[in-house]
Every structure is written in C-alpha cells, then in structure tokens.
MARMAR-404319 format. One record per residue (C-alpha): residue in three letters; x, y, z. Coordinates in Angstrom, 1 decimal, always signed. Example, Ala and Ser with C-alpha at 12.3 -4.5 7.8 and 13.67 -1.06 7.14 Angstrom:
<pts>
<pt "ALA", <+12.3, -4.5, +7.8>>,
<pt "SER", <+13.7, -1.1, +7.1>>,
</pts>
This chain:
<pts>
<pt "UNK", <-31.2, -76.1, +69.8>>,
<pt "UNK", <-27.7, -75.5, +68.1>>,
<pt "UNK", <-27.5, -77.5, +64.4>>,
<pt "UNK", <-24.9, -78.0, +63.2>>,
<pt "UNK", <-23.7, -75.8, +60.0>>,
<pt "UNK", <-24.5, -77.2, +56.6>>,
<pt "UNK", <-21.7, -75.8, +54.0>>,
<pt "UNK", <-24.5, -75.6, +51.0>>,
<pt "UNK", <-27.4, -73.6, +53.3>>,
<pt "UNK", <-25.0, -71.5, +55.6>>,
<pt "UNK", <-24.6, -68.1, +55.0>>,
<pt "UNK", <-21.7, -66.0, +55.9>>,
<pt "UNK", <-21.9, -62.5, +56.6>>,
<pt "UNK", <-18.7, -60.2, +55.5>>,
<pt "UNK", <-19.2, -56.7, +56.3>>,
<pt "UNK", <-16.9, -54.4, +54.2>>,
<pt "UNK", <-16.0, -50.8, +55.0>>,
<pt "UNK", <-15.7, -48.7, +52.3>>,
<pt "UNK", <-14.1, -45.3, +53.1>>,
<pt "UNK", <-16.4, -42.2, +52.7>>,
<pt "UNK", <-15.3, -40.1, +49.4>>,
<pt "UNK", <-13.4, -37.1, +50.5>>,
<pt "UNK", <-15.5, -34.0, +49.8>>,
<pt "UNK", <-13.2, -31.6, +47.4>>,
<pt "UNK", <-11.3, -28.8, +48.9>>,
<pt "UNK", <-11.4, -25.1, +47.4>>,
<pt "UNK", <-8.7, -22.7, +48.5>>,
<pt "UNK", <-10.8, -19.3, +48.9>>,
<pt "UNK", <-8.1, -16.3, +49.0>>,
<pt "UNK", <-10.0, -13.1, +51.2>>,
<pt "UNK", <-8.8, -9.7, +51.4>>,
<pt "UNK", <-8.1, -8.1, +54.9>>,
<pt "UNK", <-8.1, -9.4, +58.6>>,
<pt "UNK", <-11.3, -11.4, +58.1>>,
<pt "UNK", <-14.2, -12.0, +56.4>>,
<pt "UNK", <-17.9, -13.1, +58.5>>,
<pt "UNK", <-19.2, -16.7, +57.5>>,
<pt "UNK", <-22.4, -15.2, +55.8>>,
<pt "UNK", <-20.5, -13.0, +53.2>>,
<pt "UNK", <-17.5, -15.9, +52.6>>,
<pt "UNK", <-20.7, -17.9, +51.5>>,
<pt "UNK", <-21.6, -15.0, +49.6>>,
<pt "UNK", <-18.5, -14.6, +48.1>>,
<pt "UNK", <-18.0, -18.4, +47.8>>,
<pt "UNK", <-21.1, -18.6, +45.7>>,
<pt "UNK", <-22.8, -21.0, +48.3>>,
<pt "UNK", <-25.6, -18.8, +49.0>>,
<pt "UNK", <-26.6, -15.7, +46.5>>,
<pt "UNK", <-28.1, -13.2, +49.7>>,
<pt "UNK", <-27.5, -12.8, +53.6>>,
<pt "UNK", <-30.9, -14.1, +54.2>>,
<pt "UNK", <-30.3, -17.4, +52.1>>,
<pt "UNK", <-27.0, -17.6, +54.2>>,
<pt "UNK", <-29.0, -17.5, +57.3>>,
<pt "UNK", <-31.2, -20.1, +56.3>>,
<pt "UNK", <-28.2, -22.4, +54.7>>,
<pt "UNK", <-26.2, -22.3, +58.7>>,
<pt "UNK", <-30.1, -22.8, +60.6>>,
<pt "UNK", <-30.5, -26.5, +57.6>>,
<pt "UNK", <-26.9, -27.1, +57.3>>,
<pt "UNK", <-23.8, -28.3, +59.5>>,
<pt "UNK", <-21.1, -26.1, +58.8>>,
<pt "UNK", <-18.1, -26.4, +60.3>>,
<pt "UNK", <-15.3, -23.7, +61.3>>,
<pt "UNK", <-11.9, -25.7, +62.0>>,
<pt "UNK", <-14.1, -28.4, +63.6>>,
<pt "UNK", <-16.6, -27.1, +65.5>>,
<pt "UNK", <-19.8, -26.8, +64.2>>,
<pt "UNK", <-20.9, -22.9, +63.6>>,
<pt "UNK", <-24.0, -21.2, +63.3>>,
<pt "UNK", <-23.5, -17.5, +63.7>>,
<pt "UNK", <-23.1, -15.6, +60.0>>,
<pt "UNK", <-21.2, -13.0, +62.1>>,
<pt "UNK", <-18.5, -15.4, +63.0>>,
<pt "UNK", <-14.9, -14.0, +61.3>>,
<pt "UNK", <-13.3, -16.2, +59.9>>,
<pt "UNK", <-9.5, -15.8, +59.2>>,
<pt "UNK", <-6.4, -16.9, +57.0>>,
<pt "UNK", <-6.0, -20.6, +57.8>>,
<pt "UNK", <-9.0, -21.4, +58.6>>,
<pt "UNK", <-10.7, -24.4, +57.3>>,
<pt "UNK", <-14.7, -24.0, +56.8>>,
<pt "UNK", <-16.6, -27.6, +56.3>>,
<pt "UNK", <-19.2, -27.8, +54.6>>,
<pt "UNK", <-21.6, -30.5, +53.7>>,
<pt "UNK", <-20.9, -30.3, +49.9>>,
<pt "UNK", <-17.3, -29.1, +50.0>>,
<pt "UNK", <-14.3, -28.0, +52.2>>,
<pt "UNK", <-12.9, -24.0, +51.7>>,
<pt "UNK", <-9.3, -23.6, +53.3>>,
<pt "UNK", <-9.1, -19.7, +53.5>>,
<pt "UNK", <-6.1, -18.0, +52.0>>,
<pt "UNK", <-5.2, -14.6, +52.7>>,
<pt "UNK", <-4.1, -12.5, +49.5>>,
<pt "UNK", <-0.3, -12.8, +48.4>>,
<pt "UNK", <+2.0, -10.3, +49.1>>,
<pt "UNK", <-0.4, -8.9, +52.0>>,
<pt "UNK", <+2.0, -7.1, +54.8>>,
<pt "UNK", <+1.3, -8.8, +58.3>>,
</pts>
C-alpha cells in the first residue's frame, strides 16, 4: 500500500560524491638505463631491505604505469610512473645523461 508523502516525516536521501584526495607525487631521479622495483623502493625509502620489499609487493598493490606489479625484478625506466598505495614516484632519469 503506497501513502502518500507527508512533507514533516519524509526523508530525502542526497548522496554526495566527494572526489578521492590525490595521493602526492615524488619525482625520483635514477642513474643509468633502469633500476628493479625492489631497490627503487630501497632507494625511495619505502622499504629499508630486499626482503621487506618482497613482503611490501606480496601486502601491497603497486602499480607500474597502470598495471599492477609484483615482481621486485621488474626494471623500471625514465618515465615511468610507479603507484603506490601511499604515494605516486614519476621516475626521472639524471640531467645531462647522454641517450
């Protein structure tokens, strides 16, 4: 049975989206042709050891420019874009570096 709405004991439901924060974005500049995941989290102060890193990609999505990643041996160039779940690293290679 329908009733008719009552303006003083209706309630209306408004759903609001609020936009996720953006995570902050570091700019990581690497030496050389590449560098693997495990050591750029190394070297990004993420994780302290390789073991930890191993443990951080098996708990934690981490990204590689999109696609989720798992492998500490992956290399990971200039340009890339590594997501994780606290921050974003766009990898930089060093200035003046001969290509």
């Amino acid at each position: 049975m329908n009733r008719p709405s009552n303006p003083r004991t209706s309630r209306r439901v408004v759903k609001r989206y609020v936009s996720a924060p953006a995570k902050p974005e570091r700019s990581v500049v690497i030496q050389g042709e590449y560098i693997t995941l495990g050591q750029l989290l190394k070297f990004a102060n993420i994780v302290g050891g390789g073991g930890e890193a191993r443990v951080y990609l098996e708990s934690q999505a981490v990204k590689v420019n999109g696609e989720g990643e798992d492998r500490r041996g992956r290399k990971i160039r200039p340009g890339d874009v590594v997501s994780l779940a606290e921050e974003t690293l766009r990898i930089v290679g060093e200035e003046g570096e001969a290509e």
